[in-house]
C-alpha positions in Angstrom: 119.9 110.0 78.0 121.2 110.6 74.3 119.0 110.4 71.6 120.4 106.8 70.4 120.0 105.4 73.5 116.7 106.8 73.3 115.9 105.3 70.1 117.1 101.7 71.1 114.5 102.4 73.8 111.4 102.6 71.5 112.9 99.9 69.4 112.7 97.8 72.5 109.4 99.1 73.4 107.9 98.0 69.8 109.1 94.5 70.3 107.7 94.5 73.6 104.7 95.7 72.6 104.5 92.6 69.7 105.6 90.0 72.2 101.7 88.9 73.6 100.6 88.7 70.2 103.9 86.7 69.0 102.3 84.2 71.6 99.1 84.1 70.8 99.3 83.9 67.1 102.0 81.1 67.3 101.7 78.3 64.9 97.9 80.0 63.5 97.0 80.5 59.8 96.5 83.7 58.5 95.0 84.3 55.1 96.3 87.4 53.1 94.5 88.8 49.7 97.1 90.8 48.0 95.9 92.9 45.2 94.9 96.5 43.8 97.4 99.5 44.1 99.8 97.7 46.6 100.8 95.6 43.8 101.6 98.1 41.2 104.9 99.3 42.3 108.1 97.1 43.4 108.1 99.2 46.7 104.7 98.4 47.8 105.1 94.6 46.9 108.8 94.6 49.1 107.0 95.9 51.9 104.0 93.6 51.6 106.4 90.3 51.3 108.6 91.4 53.8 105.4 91.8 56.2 104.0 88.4 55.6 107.8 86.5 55.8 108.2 88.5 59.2 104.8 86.7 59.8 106.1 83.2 59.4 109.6 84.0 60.5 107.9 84.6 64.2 105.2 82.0 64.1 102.9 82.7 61.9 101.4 80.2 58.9 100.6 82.5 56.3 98.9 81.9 53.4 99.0 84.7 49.9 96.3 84.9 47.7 96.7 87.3 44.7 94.6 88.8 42.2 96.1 90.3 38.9 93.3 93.0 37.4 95.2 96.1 36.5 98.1 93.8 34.9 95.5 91.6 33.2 93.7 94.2 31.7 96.9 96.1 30.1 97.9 92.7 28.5 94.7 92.5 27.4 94.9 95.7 25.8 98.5 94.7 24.0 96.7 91.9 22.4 94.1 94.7 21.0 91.0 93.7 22.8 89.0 96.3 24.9 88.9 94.9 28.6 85.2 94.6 29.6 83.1 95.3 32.3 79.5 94.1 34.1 78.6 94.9 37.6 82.7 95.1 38.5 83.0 91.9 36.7 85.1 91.0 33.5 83.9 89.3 30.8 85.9 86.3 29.7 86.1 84.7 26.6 88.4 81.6 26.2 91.4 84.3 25.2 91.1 86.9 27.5 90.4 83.8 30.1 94.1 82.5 28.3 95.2 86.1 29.1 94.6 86.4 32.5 96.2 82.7 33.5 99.1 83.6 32.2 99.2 87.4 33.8 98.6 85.6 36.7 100.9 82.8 36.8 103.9 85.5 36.0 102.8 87.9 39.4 102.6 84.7 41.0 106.1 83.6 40.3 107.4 86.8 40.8 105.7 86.5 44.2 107.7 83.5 45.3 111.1 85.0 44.1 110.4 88.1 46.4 109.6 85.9 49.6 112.8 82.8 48.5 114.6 86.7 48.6 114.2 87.0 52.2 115.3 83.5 52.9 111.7 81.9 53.2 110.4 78.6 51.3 107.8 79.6 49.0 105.3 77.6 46.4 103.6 79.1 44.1 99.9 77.5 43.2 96.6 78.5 41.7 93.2 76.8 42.0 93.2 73.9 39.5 96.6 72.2 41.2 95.2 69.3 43.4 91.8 70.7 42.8 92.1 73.4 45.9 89.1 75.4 43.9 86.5 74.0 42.7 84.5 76.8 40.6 81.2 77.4 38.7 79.7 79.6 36.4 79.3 83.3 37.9 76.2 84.9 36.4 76.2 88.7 36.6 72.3 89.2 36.9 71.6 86.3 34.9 73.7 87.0 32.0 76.7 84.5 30.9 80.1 86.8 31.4 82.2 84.1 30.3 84.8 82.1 32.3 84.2 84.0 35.2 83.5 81.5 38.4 82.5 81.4 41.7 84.2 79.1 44.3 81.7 75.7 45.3 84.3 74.2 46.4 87.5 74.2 48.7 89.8 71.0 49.1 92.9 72.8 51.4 95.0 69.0 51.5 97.3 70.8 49.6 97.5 74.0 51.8 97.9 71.7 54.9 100.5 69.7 53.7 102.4 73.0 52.3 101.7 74.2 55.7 103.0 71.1 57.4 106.2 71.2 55.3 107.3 74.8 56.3 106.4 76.3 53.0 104.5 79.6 52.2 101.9 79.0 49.7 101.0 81.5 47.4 97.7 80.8 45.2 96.3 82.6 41.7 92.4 82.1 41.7 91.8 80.3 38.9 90.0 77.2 39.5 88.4 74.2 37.1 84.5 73.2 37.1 83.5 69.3 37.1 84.0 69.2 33.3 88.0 70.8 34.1 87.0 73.9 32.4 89.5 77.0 33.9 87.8 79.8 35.3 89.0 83.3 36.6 87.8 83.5 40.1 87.4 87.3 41.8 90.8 87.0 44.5 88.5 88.4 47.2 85.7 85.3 47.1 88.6 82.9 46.8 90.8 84.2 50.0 87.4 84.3 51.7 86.8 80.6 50.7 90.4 79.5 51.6 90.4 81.8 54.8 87.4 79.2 56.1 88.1 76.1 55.0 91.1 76.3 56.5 89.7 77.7 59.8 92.0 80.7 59.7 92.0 82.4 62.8 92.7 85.7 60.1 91.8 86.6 56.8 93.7 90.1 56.0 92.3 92.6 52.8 95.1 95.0 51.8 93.5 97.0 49.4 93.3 100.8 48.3 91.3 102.6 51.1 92.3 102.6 54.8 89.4 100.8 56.0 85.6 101.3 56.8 84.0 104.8 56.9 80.8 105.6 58.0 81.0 108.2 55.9 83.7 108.1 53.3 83.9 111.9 53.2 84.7 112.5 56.9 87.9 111.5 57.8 86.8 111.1 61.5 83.8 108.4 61.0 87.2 105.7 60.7 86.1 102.8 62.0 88.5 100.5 63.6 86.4 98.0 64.9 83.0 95.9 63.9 81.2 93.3 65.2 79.0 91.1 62.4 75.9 92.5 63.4 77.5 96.2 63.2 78.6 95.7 59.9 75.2 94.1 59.0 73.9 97.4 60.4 76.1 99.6 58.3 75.0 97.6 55.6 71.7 97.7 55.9 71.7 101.9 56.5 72.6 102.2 52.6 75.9 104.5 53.3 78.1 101.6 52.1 78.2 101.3 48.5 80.8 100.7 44.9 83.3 97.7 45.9 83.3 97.7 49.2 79.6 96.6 49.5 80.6 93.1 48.3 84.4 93.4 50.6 82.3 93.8 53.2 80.2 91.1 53.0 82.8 89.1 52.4 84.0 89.9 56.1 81.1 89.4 57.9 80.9 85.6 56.3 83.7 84.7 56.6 83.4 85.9 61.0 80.4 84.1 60.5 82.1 81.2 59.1 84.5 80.8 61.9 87.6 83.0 60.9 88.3 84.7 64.3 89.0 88.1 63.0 89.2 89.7 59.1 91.0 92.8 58.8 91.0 95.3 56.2 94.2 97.5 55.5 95.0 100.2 53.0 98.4 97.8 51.2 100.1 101.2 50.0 101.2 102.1 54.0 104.2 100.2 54.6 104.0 97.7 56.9 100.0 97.8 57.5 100.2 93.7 58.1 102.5 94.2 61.4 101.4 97.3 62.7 97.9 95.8 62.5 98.7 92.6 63.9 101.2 93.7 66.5 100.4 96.6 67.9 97.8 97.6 70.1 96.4 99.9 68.1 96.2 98.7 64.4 95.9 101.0 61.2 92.6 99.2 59.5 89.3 97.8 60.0 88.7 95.0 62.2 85.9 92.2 62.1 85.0 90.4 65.0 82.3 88.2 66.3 79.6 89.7 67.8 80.9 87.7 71.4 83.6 89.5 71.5 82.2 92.9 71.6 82.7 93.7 75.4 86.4 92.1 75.5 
């Protein structure tokens, strides 16, 4: 057999390989967060956008949320203010709160080019349109950051009718409060929010580490798969700490919350999203219910 033949052959393989899961992810939402390094070069975001449109292109109802940080604190910085930091949150004054909407409408929009690109319907949203988010004050430790919220609320009619209508939404967390104040909303919390009030059967991290360690020093305590109470377990032992602590937490609620599975991948490898969802294998971390731990 010559070696193109041969490579046809794994080709085929691959696909056969994605064809059980092509089934039995047909027509079910997936949530993705989208930030950190895998947004900072045009490479990393290609790959990314092209992962999720193969998603939908086979199936698949995905749904992007996006966070902003790195580019919201450079423009920031342009404007001469010195970004600012408590516990991992930003403080917000009404400018820098102006800042980041803007930062974050502009990645947003250039998020929707990239997937219209590759022949896909795509709307761009953020919290406050058809009041998806509802958000409150975030107190770090009791003290008053700014416009920095926390979701309270999730109305997904929009989502679903987006959904419904073949398009790919693509959401910016910023939400309003009951008086329609805007507030900057961490993209983690508010993929976690969407993820379960839409009853996603997955909520997907891509983010700057390849998954859970049990010991982030040794490469070979990866671990590929958790139940909740694992996690909990994990969490509990101490040996989890910085910002996965609050990633991981995130997880286990939103398993808890009825999102079958929550993944999380490192967004710099290209293609993390299918090789995690279509392959037997997977390259990242993957929550489960604690039911499903002898499948």
């Amino acid at each position: 057999m010559d070696k193109d033949m041969q490579e046809v052959l794994k080709k085929a393989e691959v696909l056969i390989e994605a064809l059980p899961y092509i089934q039995k992810f047909n027509r079910k939402i997936i949530v993705v967060k989208y930030g950190g390094s895998a947004m900072e070069s045009e490479e990393f975001q290609k790959n990314v956008i092209k992962d999720v449109t193969l998603l939908k292109l086979v199936g698949f109802k995905p749904i992007i949320v996006h966070g902003g940080g790195k580019a919201i604190s450079k423009w920031v910085g342009k404007v001469g203010k010195e970004a600012e930091f408590v516990n991992g949150l930003r403080v917000t004054d009404a400018e820098t709160m102006e800042i980041a909407e803007m930062v974050l409408s502009r990645v947003n929009k250039c998020l929707v080019r990239m997937v219209q690109e590759l022949g896909v319907k795509a709307i761009g949203i953020c919290g406050k349109d058809s009041g998806l988010l509802k958000a409150k004050k975030k107190l770090s430790d009791g003290k008053d950051i700014g416009f920095v919220g926390e979701v309270e609320k999730v109305d997904p009619k929009i989502l679903y009718d987006l959904l419904d209508n073949d398009y790919l939404p693509i959401i910016a967390p910023v939400g309003m409060d009951e008086n329609f104040d805007t507030y900057n909303i961490n993209a983690d919390d508010a993929a976690c929010a969407i993820a379960k009030a839409v009853h996603a059967d997955k909520l997907a991290f891509l983010t700057d580490i390849e998954g859970v360690y049990r010991d982030i020093n040794d490469p070979s305590s990866f671990i590929s798969r958790l139940t909740c109470s694992q996690a909990e377990e994990l969490i509990a032992s101490g040996t989890i700490g910085g910002g996965m602590l609050p990633k991981l937490n995130n997880c286990t609620d939103a398993v808890k919350e009825g999102v079958h599975s929550v993944h999380i991948l490192d967004g710099r490898i290209p293609h993390c999203l299918l090789l995690e969802v279509y392959t037997n294998k997977g390259v990242g971390t993957m929550f489960i219910p604690d039911d499903e731990e002898m499948e």
